[in-house]
N, C-alpha and C positions, 0 to 999 in steps of 0.2 A: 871273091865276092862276099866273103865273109868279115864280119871286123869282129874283135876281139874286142869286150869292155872288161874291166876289171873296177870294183868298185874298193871301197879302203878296207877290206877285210880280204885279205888276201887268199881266204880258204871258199870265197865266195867269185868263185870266174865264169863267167858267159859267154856265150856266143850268140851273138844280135845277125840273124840271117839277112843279107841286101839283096831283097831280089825284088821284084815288081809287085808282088803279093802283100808284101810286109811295109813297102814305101806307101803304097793303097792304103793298105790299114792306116799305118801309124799318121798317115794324113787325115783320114776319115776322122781317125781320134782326136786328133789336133780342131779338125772341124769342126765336131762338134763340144769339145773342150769352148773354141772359141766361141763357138753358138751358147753356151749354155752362159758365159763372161759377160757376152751382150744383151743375152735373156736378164740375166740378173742387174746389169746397168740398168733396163729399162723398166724392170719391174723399182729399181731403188729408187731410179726419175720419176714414176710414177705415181709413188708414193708420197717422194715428198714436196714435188711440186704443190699438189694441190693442200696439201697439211701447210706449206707457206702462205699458199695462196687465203685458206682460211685465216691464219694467225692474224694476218693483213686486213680482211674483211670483219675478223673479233675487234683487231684495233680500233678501225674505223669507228666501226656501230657503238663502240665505247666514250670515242670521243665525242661523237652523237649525242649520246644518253647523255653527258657531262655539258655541254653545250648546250641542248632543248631542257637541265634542268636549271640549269642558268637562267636563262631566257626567260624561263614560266615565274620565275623567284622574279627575276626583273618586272616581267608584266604583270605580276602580282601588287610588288611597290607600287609599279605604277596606277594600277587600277585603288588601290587606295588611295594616293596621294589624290588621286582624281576625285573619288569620294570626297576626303577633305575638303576641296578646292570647290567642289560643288557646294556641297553645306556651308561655306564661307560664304559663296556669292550669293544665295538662297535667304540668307541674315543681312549680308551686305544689302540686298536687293529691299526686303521688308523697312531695313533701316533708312532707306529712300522713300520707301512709301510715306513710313512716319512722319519724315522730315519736311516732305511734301504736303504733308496734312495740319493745317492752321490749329486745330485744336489740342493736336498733339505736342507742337511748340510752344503751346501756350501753358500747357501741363509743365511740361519736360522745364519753363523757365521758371513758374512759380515754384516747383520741387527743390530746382537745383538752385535756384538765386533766390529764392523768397519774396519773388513780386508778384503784386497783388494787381488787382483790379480794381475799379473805385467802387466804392463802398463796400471791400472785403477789409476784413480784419485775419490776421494769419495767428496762429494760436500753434507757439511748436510744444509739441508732445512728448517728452523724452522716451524715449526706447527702454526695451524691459533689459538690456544690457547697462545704462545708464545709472539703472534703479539698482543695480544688483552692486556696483560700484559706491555707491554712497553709503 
């Protein structure tokens, strides 16, 4: 019932006992050898699942930030080009008014063409840029 091991040093011989006491043990140790293999797998599963899981959830929220400041830069453009677009039509809009108003056509022709009304006489003025040239 006994076995003989000999390891490579030949000055070094044993005798590993087989009896029911020692198959116990070295099973027990085996056990929890094993136990402690599978402690350690799930402690290492543990840990890195959720360190992935976050890396995954930093990504995101990353792409996010990059994305919503996109967006605000976009909607910013936009909110000015609207401004713009506003003050254009707000000029465009008066300049309707004008046009719509007989007096004001009547200005705007004698200014820009030089016509008169009967019994005006038009008398041009030279400008103080005119004066400055001569």
């Amino acid at each position: 019932m006994t076995r003989r091991h000999s390891s490579n040093d030949e000055s070094q011989n044993f005798t590993k006992l087989d009896n029911d006491y020692v198959r116990n043990t070295d099973r027990a140790i085996n056990r929890k050898q094993q136990a402690r293999k599978r402690k350690m797998r799930r402690i290492v599963f543990f840990a890195i699942v959720p360190v992935i899981i976050i890396a995954l959830l930093l990504n995101v929220l990353s792409h996010q930030n990059e994305t919503l400041a996109a967006k605000e830069k976009s909607k910013e453009e936009a909110n000015r080009h609207l401004t713009e677009l506003k003050e254009e039509q707000d000029t465009l809009n008066l300049k309707i008014k004008q046009l719509q108003d007989d007096e004001y056509i009547a200005k705007l022709l004698r200014k820009e063409y030089y016509l008169s009304e009967k019994g005006e006489i038009i008398f041009i003025i030279p400008d103080k840029e005119d004066k400055k040239d001569d």
